[in-house]
C-alpha positions in Angstrom: 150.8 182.4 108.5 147.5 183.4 108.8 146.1 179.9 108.6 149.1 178.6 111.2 147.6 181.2 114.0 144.1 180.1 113.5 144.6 176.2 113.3 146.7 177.0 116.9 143.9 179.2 118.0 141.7 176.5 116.9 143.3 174.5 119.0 143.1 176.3 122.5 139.6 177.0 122.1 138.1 173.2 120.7 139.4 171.5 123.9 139.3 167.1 124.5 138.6 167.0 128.0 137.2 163.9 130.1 135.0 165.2 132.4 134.3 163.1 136.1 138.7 162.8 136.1 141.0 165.1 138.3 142.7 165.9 134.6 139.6 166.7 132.9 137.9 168.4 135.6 141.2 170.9 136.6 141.6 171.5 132.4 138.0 172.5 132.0 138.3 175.1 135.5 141.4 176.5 133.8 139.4 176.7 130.7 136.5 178.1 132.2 138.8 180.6 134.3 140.7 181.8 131.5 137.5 182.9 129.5 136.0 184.9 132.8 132.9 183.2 132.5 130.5 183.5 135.7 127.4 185.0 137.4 129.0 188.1 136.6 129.4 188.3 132.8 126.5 186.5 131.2 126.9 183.3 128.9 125.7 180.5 127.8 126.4 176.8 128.1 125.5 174.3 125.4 125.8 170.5 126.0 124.5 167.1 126.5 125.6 164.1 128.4 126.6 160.8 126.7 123.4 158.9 125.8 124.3 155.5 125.8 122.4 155.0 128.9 119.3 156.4 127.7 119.0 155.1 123.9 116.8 152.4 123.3 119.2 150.4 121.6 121.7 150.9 124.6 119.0 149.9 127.1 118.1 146.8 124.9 121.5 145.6 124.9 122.0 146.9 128.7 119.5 144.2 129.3 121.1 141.0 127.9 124.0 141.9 130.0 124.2 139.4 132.6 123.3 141.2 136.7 123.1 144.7 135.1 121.8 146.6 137.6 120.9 150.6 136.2 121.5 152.5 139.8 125.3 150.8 138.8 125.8 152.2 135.8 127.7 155.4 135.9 126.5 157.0 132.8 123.1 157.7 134.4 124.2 160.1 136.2 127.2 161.7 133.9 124.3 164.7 133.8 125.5 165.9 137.0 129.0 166.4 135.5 126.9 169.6 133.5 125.3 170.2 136.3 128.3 170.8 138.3 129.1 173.5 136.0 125.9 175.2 136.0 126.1 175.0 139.8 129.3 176.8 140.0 129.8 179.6 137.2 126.0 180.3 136.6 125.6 180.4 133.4 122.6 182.8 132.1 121.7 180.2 129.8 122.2 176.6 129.3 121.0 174.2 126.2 120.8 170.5 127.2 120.0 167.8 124.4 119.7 164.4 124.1 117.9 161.2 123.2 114.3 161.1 123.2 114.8 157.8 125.6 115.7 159.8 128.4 112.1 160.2 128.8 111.4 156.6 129.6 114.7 155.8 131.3 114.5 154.5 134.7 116.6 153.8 137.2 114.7 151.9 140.2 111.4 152.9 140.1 111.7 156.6 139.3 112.1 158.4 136.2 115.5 159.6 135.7 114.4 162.8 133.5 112.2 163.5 136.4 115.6 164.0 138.3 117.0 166.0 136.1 114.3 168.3 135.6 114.4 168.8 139.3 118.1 169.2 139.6 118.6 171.3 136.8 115.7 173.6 138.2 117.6 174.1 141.7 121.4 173.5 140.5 122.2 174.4 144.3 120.1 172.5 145.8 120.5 169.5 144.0 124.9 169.4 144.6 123.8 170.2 148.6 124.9 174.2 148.2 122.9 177.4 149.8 120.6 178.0 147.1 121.1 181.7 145.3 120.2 180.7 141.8 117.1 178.7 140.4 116.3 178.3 136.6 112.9 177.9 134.6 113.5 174.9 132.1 111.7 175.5 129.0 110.6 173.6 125.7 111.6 174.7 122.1 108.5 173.0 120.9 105.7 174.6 123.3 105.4 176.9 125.6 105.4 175.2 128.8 108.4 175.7 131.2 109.4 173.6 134.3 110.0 175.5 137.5 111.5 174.4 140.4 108.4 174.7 143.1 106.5 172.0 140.5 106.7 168.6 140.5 107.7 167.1 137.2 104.6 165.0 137.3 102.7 168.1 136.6 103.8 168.5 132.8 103.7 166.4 129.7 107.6 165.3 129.5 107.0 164.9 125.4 106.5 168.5 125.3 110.5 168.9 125.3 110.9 166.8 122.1 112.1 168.9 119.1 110.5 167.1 116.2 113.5 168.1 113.4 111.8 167.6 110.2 109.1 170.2 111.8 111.4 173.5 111.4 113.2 172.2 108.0 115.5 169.9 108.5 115.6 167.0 105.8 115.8 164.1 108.4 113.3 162.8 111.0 115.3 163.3 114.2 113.5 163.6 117.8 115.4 165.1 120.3 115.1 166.1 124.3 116.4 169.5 124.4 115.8 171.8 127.4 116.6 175.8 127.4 117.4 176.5 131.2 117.2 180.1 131.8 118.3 181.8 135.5 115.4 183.0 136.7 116.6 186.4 138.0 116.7 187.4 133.7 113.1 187.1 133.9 113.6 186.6 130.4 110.8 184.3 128.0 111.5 182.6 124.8 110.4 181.7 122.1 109.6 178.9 120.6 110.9 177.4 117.2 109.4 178.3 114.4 107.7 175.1 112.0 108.3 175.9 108.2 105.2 175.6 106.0 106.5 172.5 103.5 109.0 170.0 105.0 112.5 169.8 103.7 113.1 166.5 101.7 116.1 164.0 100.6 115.8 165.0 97.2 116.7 168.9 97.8 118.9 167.8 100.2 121.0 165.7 97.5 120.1 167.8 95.0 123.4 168.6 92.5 125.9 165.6 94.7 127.4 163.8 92.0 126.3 160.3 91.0 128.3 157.7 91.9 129.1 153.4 92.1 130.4 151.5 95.3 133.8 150.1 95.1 133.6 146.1 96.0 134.2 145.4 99.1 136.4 141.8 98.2 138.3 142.2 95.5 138.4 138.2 94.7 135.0 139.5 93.3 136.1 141.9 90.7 136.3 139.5 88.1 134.2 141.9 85.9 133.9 145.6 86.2 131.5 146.8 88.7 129.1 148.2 85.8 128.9 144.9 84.3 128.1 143.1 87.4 125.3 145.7 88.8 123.9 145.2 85.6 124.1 141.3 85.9 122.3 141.3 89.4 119.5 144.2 87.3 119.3 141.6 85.0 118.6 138.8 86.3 115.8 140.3 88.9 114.2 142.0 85.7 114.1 138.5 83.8 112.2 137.2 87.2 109.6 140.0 87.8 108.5 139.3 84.0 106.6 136.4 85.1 104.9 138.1 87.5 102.1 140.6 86.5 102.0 142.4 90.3 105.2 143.3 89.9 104.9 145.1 86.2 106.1 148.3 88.2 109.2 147.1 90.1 109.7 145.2 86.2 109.7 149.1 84.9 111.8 150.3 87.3 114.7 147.1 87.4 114.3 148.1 83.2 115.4 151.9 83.9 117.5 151.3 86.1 119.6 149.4 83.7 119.6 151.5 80.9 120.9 154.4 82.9 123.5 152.5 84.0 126.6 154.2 83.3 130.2 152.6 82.4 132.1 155.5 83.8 130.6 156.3 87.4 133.9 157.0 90.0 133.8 156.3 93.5 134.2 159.9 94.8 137.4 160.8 96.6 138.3 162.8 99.5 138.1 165.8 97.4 136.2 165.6 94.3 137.1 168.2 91.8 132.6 169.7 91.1 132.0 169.4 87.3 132.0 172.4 84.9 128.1 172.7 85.4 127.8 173.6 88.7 124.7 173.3 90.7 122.6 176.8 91.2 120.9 176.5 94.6 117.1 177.0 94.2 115.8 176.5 98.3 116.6 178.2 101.2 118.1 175.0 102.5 120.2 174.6 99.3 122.0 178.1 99.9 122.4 177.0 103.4 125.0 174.3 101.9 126.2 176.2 99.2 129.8 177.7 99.2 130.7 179.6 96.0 134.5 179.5 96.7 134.2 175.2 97.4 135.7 173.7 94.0 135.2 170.5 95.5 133.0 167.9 96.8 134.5 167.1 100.4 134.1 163.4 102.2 132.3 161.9 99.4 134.0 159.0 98.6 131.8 155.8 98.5 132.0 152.6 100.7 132.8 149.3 99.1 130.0 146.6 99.3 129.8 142.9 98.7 128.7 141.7 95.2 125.5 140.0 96.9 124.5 143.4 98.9 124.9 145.3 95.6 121.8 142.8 94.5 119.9 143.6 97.3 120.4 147.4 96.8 119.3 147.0 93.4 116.3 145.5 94.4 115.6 147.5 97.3 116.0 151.1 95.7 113.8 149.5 92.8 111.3 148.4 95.0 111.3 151.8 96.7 110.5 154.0 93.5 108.0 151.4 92.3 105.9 151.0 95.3 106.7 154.0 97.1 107.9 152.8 100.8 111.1 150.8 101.3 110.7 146.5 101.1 110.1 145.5 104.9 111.6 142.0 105.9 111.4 138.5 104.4 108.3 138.8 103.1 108.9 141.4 100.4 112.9 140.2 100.2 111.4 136.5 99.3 109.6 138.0 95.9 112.9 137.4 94.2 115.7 135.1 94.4 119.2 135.5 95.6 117.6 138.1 98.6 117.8 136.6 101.5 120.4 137.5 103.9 121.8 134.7 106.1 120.9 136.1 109.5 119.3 133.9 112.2 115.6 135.4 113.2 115.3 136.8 109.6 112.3 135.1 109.2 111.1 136.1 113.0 110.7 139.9 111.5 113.9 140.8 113.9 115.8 142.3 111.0 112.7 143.9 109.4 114.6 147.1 108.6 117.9 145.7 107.7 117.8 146.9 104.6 115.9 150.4 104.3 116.0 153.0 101.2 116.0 156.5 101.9 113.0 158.1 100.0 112.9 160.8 97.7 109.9 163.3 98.6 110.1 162.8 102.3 112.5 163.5 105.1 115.5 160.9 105.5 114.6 158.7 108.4 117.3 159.8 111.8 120.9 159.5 110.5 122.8 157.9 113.7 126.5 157.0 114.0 125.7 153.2 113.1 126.0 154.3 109.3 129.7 153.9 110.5 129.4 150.3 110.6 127.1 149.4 107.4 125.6 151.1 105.0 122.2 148.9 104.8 120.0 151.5 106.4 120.9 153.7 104.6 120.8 153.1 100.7 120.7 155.7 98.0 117.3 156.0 96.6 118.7 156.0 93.1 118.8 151.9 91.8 121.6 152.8 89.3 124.4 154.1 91.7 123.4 150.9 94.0 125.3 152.3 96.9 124.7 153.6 100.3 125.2 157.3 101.0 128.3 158.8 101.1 129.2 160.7 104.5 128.6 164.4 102.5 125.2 163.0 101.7 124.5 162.1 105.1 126.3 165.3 106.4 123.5 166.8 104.0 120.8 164.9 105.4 121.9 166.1 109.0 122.6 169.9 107.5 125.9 170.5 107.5 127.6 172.9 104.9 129.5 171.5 102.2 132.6 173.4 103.4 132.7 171.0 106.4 135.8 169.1 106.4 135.7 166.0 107.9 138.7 164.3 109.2 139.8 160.8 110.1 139.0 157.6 108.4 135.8 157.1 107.1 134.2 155.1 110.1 135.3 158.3 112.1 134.0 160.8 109.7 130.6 159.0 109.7 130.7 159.0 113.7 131.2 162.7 113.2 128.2 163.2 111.3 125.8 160.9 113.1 126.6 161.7 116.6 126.1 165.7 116.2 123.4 168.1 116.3 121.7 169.2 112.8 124.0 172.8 112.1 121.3 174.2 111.0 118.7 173.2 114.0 121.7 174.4 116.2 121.4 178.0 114.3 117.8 178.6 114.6 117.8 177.9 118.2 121.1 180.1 118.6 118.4 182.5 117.3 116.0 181.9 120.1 118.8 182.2 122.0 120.2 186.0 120.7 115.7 186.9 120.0 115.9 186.7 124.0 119.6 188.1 124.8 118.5 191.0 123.2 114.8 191.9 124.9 116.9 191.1 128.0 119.9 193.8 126.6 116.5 196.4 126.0 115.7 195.5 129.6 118.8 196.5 131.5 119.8 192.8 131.5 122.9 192.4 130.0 123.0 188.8 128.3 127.5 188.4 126.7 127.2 186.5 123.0 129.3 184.3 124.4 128.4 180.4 123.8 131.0 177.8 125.0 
């Protein structure tokens, strides 16, 4: 019973509203209503619009669309949907985030993070209202703060990137995030804190399980898939031995095929964790760690083509031996069988099709394309010949392994991409409660309520 009442309150407090709809917008004012937020009790607002509009990627293919015109597209200006909110119930603080192309993103000739600086700064002003409330919109990342009597020309815009690798998360991920604060708290944060030694794939994967791909068409299980990762190991090894620049990928093809093991599983849903359990040794790994977990959630493994399975091979190989992942046709034409059949592959296009994620470093930024291939994102270990599961690349983006992740697995790996690092989220929650509770010592009440 006591898990029935909190999946149903669950339920009335995680809410799936569309905002910008009469619906949406009337759901979220009951919402907001029946939680008594406003100028009155302090809180604090945590969001981000969508970012399609903004991303690189989204601008590129924005671009090819024939008479796209920017000032058209809606999603621009979806911002104003938080903005709204801010306008109205005042929150005492508000946490913004997005991609770090919002920076360049233009619409006309004006910089549309120069907009939102400004609007964000004088909520009231911008939506046309009397003005009563004005914020100071600060970095996480240095101490400068935008107020509303400045122009946004007058600061460095790249001071409100959050670098995430810099305050220990295992993953290069660069984010916008702003920390509005009404200016009538007088309050100051501050900033994140960097750790001394970046956090790295390898303690982030530390104690996973090791596991093989299924195949992705079965007409190609004519062997088991031991026998025919082993082929594809083979046959590069028996090519690099005529070739005395590659004696180190040679060595590496060579142990990669004696650890190959006959009874590797694919993972499940829930995998039941070995007898030998893993003994945290970081403060990252305890962050994971759940001593009442007795299995590994979401870590079943993607199925991949035979000829992929080659290239994985060869690519995590490659990786150990020289130390950086093999970039484009040029290293991808050392050995045979290779080459993928993509027009512009020899144009450097798809230099990155294929990319290894390094041991020793931090993971490059895990987005929700892992949903639609797993080629950017293959296992660093040439053995398991796979790309990473969704719990390694919730790992990678910090979530706990008691995380449940539902749906299919295209939808779990949205999930995982398309979120903020837990674990980023918690130290500024920190900065966040630091400030709430100078401003309590003050006479300035600040609620720990986030919604």
């Amino acid at each position: 019973m006591a898990t029935r009442a909190a999946w149903y309150e669950a339920q009335k407090e995680a809410r799936r509203i569309t905002l910008g709809t009469p619906e949406g917008n009337a759901d979220l004012e009951r919402a907001i209503r029946g939680a008594e937020l406003g100028p009155d009790r302090p809180w604090v607002l945590i969001g981000g619009p969508p970012c399609q509009a903004y991303s690189l990627v989204g601008r590129s293919r924005n671009r090819g669309k024939a008479g796209y015109k920017p000032e058209e597209d809606h999603r621009h200006f979806l911002y104003r949907e938080y903005l709204q909110i801010i306008q109205k119930y005042k929150p005492a603080v508000f946490v913004m985030e997005n991609v770090k192309g919002i920076l360049t993103s233009r619409v006309g000739d004006q910089h549309i993070f120069h907009d939102i600086l400004e609007d964000l700064a004088s909520p009231d002003v911008a939506l046309g209202k009397r003005a009563k409330h004005e914020y100071a919109i600060h970095s996480l990342a240095s101490p400068i703060a935008f107020q509303g009597d400045m122009s946004p020309d007058d600061i460095d815009a790249r001071e409100f990137v959050v670098k995430a690798e810099a305050y220990g998360i295992p993953q290069a991920r660069h984010r916008v995030i702003l920390l509005g604060i009404r200016k009538d708290l007088g309050a100051i944060p501050e900033q994140l804190q960097p750790v001394a030694n970046q956090a790295h794939l390898e303690e982030a994967l530390a104690g996973l399980p090791e596991l093989r791909s299924d195949l992705s068409r079965r007409s190609e299980q004519v062997a088991p898939w031991h026998r025919i990762v082993r082929k594809h190991l083979t046959e590069l090894w028996n090519e690099t031995k005529r070739r005395d620049e590659l004696a180190l990928l040679r060595a590496e093809l060579k142990n990669a095929i004696d650890k190959l093991a006959d009874d590797l599983g694919t993972g499940d849903l829930r995998l039941h964790r070995s007898q030998v359990d893993f003994t945290p040794q970081t403060p990252l790994q305890y962050w994971y760690h759940d001593n009442n977990l007795h299995v590994w959630l979401n870590s079943e493994t993607r199925g991949h083509m035979s000829s992929d399975l080659r290239r994985y091979a060869f690519s995590a190989a490659f990786a150990k031996a020289f130390e950086h992942s093999p970039k484009g046709h040029e290293d991808f034409s050392l050995l045979s069988g290779l080459r993928p059949e993509h027009r512009n592959w020899e144009s450097g296009k798809f230099a990155d099709r294929f990319r290894v994620q390094m041991y020793g470093r931090p993971s490059t930024t895990i987005t929700s394309h892992i949903a639609k291939d797993g080629h950017y994102f293959i296992h660093p270990d040439p053995s398991q010949c796979r790309s990473l599961t969704v719990r390694e690349a919730a790992r990678l983006q910090t979530f706990p392994d008691n995380y449940f992740f539902q749906g299919n697995r295209t939808e779990q790996f949205h999930q995982v991409g398309n979120a903020v690092p837990p674990l980023l989220a918690f130290k500024i929650a920190e900065v966040v409660a630091t400030m709430s509770l100078e401003a309590v010592s003050s006479g300035k009440s600040l609620a720990s309520i986030v919604t």
